[in-house]
N, CA, C and O atoms as a Tinker XYZ file with bonds, in Angstrom:
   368  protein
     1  N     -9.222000    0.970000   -4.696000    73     2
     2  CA   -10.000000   -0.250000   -4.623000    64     1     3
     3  C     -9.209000   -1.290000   -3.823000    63     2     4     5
     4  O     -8.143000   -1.571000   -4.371000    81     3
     5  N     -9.476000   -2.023000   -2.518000    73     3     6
     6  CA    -9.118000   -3.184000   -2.256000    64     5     7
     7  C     -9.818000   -4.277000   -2.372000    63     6     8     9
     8  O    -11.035000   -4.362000   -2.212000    81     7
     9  N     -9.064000   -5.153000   -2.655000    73     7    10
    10  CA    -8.670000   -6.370000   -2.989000    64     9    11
    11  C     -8.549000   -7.789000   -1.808000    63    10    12    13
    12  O     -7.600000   -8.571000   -1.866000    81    11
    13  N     -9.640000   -7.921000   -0.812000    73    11    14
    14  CA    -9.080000   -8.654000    0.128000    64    13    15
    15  C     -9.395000  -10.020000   -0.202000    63    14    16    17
    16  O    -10.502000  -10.523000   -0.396000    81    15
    17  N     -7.831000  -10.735000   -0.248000    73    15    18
    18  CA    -7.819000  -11.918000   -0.311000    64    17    19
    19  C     -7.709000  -12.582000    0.503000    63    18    20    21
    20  O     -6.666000  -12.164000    1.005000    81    19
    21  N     -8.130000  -13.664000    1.284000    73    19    22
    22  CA    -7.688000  -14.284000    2.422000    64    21    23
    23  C     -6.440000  -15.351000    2.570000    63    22    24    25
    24  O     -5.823000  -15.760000    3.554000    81    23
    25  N     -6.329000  -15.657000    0.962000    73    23    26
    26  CA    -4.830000  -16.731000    1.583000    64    25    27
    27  C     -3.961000  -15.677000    1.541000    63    26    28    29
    28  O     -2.892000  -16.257000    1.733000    81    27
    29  N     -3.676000  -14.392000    1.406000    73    27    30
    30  CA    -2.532000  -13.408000    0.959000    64    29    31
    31  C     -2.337000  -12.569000    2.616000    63    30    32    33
    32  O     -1.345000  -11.887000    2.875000    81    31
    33  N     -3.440000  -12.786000    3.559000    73    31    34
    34  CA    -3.114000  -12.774000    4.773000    64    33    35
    35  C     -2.145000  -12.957000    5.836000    63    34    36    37
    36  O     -1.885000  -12.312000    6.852000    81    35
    37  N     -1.606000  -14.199000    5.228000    73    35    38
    38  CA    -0.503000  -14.861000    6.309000    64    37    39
    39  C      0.596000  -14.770000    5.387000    63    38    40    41
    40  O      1.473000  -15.610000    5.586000    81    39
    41  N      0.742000  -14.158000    4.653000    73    39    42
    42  CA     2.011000  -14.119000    4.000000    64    41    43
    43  C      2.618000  -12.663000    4.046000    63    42    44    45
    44  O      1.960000  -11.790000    3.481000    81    43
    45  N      3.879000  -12.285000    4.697000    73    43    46
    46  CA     4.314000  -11.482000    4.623000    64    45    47
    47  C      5.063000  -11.322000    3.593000    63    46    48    49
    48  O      5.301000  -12.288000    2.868000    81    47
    49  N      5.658000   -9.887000    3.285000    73    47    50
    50  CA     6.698000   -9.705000    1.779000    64    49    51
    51  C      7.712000  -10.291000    1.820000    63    50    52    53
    52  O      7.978000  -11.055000    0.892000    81    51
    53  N      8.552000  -10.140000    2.834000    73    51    54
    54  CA     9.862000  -11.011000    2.918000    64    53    55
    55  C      9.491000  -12.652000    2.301000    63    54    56    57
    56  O     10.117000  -13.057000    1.322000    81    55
    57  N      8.722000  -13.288000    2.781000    73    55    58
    58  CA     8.357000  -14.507000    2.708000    64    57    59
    59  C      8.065000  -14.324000    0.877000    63    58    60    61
    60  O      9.058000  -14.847000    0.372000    81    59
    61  N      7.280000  -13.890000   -0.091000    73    59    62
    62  CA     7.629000  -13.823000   -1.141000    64    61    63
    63  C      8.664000  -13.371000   -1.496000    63    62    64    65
    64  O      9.163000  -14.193000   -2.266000    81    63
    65  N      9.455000  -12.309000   -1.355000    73    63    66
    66  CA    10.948000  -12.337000   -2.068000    64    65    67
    67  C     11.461000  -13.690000   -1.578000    63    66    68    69
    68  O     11.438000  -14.341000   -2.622000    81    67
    69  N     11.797000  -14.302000   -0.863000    73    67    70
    70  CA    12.410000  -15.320000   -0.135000    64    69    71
    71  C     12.197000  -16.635000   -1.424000    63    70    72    73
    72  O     13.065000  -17.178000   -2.107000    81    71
    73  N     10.472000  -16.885000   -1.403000    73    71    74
    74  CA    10.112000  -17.151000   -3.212000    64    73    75
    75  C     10.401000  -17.046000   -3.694000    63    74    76    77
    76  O     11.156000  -17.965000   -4.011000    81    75
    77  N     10.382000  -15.707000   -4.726000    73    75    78
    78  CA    10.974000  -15.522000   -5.754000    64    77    79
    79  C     12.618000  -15.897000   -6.454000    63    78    80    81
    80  O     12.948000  -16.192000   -7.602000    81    79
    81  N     13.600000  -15.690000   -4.887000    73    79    82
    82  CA    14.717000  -16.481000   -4.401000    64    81    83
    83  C     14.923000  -17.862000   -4.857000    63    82    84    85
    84  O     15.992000  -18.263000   -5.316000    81    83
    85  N     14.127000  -18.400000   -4.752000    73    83    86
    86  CA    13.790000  -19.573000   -4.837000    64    85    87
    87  C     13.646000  -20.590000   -6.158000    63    86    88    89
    88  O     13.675000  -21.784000   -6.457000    81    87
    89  N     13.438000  -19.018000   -6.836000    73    87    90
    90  CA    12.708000  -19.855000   -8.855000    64    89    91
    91  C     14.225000  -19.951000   -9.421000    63    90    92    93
    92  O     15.100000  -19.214000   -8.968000    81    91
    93  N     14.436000  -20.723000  -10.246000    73    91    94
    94  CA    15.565000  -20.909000  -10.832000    64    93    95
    95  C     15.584000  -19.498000  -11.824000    63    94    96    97
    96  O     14.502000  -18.963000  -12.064000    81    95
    97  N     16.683000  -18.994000  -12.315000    73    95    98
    98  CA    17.247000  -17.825000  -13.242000    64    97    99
    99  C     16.315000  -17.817000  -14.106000    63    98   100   101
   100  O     15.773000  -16.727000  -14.290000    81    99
   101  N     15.772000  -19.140000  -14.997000    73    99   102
   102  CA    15.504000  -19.174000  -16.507000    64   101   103
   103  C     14.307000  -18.788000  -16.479000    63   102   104   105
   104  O     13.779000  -18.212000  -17.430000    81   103
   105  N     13.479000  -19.165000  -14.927000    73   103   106
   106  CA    12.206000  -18.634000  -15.009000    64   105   107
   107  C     12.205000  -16.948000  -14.933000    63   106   108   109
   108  O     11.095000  -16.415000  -14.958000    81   107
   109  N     13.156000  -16.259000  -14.859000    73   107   110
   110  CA    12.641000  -15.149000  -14.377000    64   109   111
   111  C     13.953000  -14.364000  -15.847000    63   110   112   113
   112  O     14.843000  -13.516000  -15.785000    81   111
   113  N     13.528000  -15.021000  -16.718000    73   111   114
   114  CA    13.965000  -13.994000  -17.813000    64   113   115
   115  C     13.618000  -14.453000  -19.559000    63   114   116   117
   116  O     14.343000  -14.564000  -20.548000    81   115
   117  N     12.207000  -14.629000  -19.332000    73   115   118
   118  CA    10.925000  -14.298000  -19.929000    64   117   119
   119  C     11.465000  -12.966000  -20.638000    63   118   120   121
   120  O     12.480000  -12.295000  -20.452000    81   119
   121  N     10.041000  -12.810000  -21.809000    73   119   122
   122  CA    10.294000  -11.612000  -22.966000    64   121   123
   123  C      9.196000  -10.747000  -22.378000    63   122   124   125
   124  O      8.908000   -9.733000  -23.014000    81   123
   125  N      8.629000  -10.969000  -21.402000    73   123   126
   126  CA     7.402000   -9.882000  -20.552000    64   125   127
   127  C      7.564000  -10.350000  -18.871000    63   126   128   129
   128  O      7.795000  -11.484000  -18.452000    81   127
   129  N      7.421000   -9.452000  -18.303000    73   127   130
   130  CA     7.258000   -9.626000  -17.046000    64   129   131
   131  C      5.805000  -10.272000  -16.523000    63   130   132   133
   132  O      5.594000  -10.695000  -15.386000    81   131
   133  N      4.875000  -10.242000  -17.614000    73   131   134
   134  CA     3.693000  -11.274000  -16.993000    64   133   135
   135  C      4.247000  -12.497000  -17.411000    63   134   136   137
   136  O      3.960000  -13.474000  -16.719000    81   135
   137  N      5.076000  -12.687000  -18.518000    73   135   138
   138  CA     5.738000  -14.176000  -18.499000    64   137   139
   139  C      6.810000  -14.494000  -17.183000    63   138   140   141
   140  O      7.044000  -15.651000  -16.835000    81   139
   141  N      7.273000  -13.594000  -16.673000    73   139   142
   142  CA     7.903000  -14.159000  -15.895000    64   141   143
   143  C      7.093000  -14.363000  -14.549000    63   142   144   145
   144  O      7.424000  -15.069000  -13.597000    81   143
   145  N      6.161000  -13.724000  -14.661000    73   143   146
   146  CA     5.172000  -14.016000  -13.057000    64   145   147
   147  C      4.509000  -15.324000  -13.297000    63   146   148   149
   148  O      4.146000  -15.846000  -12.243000    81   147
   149  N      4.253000  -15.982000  -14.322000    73   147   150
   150  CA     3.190000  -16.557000  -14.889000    64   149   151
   151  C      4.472000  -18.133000  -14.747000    63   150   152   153
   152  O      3.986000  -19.212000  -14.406000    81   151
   153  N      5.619000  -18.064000  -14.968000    73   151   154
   154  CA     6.485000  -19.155000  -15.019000    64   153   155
   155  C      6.839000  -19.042000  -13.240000    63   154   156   157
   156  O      6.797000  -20.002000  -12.471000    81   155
   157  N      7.058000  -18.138000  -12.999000    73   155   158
   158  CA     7.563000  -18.229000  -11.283000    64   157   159
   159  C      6.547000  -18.688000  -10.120000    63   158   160   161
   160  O      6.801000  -19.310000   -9.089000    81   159
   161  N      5.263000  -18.171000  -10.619000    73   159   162
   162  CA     3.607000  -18.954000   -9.784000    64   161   163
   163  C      3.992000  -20.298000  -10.626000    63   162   164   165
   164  O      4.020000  -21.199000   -9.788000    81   163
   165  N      4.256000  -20.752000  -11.724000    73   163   166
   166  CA     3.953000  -22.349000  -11.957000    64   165   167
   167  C      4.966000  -23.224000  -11.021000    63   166   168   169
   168  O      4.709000  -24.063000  -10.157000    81   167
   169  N      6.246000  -22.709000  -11.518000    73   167   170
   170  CA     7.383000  -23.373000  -10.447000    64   169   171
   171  C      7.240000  -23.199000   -8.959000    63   170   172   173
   172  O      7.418000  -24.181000   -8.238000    81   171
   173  N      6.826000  -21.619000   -8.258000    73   171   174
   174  CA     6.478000  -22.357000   -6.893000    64   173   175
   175  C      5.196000  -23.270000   -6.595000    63   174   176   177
   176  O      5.343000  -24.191000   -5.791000    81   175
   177  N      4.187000  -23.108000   -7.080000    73   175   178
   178  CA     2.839000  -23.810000   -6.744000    64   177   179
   179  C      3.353000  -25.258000   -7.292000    63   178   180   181
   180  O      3.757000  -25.870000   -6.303000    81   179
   181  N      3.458000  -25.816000   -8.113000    73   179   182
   182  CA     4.110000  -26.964000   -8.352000    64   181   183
   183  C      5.058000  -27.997000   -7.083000    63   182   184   185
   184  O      4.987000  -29.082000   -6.506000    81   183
   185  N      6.100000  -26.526000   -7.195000    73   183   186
   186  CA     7.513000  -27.291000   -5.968000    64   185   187
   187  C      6.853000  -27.345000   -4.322000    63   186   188   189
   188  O      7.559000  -27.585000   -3.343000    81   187
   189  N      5.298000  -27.057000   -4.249000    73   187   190
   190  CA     5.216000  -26.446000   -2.757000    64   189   191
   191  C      4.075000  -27.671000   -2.801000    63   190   192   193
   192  O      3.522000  -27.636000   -1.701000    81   191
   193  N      3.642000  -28.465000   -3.405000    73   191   194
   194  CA     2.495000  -29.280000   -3.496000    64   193   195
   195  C      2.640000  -30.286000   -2.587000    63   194   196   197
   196  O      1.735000  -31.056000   -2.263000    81   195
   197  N      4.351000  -30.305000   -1.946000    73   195   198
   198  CA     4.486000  -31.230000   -0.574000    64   197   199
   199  C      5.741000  -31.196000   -0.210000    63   198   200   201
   200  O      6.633000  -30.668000   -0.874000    81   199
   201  N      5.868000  -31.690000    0.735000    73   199   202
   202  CA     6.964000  -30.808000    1.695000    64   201   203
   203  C      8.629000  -31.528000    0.943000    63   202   204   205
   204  O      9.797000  -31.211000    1.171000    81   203
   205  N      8.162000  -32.351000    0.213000    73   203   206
   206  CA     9.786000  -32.796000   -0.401000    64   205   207
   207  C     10.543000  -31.913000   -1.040000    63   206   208   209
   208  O     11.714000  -31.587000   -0.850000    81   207
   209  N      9.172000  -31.296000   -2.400000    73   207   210
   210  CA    10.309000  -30.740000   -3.292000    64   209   211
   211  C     10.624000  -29.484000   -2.639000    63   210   212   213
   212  O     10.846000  -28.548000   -3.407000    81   211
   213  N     10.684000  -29.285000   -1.576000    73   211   214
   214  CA    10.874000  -27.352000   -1.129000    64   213   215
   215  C     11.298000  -27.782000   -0.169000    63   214   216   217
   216  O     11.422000  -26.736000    0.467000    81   215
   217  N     11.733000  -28.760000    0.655000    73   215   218
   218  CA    12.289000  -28.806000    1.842000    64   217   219
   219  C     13.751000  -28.314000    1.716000    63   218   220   221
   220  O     14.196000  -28.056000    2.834000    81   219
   221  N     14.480000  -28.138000    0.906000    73   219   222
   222  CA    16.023000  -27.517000    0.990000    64   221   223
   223  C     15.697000  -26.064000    0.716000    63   222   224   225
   224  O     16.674000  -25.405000    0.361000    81   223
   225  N     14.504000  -25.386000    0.802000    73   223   226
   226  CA    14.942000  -24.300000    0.077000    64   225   227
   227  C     15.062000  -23.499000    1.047000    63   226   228   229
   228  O     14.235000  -23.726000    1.930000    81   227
   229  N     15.987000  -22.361000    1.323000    73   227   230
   230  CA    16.211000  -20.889000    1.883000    64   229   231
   231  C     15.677000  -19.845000    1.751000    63   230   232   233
   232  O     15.004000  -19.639000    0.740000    81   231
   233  N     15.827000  -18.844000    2.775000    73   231   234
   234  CA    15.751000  -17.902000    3.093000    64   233   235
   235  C     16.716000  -17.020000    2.174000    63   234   236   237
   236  O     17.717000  -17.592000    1.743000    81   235
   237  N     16.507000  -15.669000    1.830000    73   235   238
   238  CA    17.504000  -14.792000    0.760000    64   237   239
   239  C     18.421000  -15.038000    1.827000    63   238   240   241
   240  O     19.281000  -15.883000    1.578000    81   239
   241  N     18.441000  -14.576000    2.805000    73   239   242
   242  CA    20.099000  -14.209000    3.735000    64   241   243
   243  C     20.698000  -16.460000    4.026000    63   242   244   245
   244  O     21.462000  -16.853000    4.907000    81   243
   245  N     20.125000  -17.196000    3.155000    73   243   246
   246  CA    20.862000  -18.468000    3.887000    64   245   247
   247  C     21.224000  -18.970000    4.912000    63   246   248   249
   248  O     22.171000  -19.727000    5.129000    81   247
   249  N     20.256000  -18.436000    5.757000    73   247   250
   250  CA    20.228000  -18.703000    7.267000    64   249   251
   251  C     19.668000  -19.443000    7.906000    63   250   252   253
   252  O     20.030000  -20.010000    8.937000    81   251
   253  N     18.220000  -19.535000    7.042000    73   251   254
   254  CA    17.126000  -20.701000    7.638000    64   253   255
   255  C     16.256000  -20.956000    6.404000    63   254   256   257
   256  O     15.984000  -20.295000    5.402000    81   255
   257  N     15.867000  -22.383000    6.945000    73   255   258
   258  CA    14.527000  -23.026000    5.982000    64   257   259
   259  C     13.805000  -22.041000    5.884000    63   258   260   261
   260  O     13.706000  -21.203000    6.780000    81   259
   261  N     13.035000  -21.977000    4.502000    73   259   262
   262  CA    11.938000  -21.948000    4.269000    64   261   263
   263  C     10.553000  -22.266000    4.796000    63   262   264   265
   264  O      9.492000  -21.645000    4.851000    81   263
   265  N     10.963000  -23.466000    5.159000    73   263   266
   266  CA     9.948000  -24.582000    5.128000    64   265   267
   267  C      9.904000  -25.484000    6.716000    63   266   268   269
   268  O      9.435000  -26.619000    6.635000    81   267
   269  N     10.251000  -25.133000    7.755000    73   267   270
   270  CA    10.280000  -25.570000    8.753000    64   269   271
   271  C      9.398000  -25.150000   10.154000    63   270   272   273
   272  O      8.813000  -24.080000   10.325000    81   271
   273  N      9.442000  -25.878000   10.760000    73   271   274
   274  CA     8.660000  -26.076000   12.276000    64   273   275
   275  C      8.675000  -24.780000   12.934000    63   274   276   277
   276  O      7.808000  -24.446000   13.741000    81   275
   277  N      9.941000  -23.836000   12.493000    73   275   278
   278  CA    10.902000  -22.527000   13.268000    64   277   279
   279  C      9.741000  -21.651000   12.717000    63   278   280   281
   280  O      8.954000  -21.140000   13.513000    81   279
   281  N      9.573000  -21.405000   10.955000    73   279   282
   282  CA     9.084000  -20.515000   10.685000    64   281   283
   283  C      7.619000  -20.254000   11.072000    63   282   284   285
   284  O      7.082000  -21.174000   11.690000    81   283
   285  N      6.882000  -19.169000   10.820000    73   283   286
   286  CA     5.561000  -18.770000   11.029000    64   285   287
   287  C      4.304000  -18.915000   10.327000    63   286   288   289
   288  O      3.182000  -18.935000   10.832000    81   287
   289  N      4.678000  -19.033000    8.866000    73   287   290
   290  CA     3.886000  -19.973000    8.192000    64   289   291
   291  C      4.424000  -21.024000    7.364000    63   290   292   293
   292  O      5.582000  -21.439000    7.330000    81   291
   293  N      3.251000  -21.456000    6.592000    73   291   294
   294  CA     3.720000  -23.306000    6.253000    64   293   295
   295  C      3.638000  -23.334000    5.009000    63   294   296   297
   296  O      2.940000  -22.489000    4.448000    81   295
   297  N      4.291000  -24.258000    4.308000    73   295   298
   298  CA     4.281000  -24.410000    2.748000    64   297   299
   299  C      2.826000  -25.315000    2.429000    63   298   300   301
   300  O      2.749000  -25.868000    1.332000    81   299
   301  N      1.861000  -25.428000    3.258000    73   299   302
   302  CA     0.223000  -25.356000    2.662000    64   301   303
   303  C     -0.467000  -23.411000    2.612000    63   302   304   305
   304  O     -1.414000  -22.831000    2.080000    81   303
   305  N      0.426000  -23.121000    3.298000    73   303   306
   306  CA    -0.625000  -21.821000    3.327000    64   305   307
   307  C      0.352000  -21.258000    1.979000    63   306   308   309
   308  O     -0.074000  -20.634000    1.008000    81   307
   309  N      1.443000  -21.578000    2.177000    73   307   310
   310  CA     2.081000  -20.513000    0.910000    64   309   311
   311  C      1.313000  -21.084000   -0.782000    63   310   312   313
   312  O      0.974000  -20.380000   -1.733000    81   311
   313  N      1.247000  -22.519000   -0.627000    73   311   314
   314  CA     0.808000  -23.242000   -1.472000    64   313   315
   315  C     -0.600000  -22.343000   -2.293000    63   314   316   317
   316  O     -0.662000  -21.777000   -3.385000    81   315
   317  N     -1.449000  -22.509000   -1.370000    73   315   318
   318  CA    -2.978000  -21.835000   -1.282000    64   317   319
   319  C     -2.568000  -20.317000   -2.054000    63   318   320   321
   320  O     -2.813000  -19.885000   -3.181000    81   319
   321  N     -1.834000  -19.750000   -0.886000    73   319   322
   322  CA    -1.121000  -18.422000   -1.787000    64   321   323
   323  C     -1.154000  -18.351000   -2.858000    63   322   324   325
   324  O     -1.868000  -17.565000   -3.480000    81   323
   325  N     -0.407000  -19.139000   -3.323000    73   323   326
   326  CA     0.125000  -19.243000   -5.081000    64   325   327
   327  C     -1.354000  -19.364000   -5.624000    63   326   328   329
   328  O     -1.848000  -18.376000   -6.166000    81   327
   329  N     -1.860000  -20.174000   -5.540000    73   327   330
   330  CA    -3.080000  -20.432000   -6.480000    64   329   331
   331  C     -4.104000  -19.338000   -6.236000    63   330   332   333
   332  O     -4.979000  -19.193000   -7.090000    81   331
   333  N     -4.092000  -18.386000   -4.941000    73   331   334
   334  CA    -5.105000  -17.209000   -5.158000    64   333   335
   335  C     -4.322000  -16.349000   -5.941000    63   334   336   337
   336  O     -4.759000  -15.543000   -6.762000    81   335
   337  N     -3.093000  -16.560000   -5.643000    73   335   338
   338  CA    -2.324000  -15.070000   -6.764000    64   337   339
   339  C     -2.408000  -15.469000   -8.065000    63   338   340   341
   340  O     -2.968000  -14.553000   -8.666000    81   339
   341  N     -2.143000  -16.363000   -8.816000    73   339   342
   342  CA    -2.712000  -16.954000   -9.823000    64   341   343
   343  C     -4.611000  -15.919000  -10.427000    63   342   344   345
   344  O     -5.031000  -14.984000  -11.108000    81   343
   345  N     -4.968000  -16.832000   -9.683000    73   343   346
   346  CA    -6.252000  -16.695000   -9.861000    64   345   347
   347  C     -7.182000  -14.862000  -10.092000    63   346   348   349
   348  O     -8.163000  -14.359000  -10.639000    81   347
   349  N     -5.705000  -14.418000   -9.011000    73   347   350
   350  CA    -6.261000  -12.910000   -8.610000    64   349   351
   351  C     -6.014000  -12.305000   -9.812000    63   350   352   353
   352  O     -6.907000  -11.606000  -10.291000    81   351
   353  N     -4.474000  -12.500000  -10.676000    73   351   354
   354  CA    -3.743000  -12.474000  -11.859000    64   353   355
   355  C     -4.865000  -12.326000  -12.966000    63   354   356   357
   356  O     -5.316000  -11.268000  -13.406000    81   355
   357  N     -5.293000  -13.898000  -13.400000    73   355   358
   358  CA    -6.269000  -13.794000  -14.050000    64   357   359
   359  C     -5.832000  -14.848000  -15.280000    63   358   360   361
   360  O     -6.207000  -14.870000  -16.452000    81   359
   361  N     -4.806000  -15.793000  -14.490000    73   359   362
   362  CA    -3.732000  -16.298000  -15.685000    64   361   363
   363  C     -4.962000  -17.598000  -15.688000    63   362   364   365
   364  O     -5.763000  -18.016000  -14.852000    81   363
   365  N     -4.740000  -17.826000  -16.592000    73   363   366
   366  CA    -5.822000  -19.692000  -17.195000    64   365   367
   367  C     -4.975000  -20.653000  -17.423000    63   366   368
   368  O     -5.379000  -21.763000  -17.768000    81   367
């Protein structure tokens, strides 16, 4: 069965691990792994709601923004992202 979502388009995998990178430790050690998906979509969709709170953040290798002019997509499309993965999830 697929699943086509359209904000999940412009996002490549690297670009979510790079995310996930991104969530602080505490979110990602939850007593279920839907708790930890469910805390890691709140903290990025939250931190991505404008370009302040995510403007320091990196790349896994610490090489480049996240969040800049350089990269290929933008922290509105990743934004959008979050809330279809959310949604696709099924979390309330």
């Amino acid at each position: 069965m697929t699943h086509n979502v359209a904000a999940a388009t412009p996002i490549p995998s690297y670009l979510i691990e790079c995310l996930i990178w991104n969530v602080p430790n505490e979110g990602l050690t939850n007593s279920t792994w839907k708790a930890d998906v469910r805390a890691a979509l709140i903290h990025l969709w939250n931190n991505t709601q404008n370009d302040e709170q995510c403007k320091d953040w990196l790349e896994i290798n610490k090489n480049k923004y996240l969040f800049r002019d350089s990269q290929p997509w933008t922290r509105q499309a990743v934004n959008e992202f979050l809330l279809a993965a959310w949604m696709y999830v099924g979390f309330e």
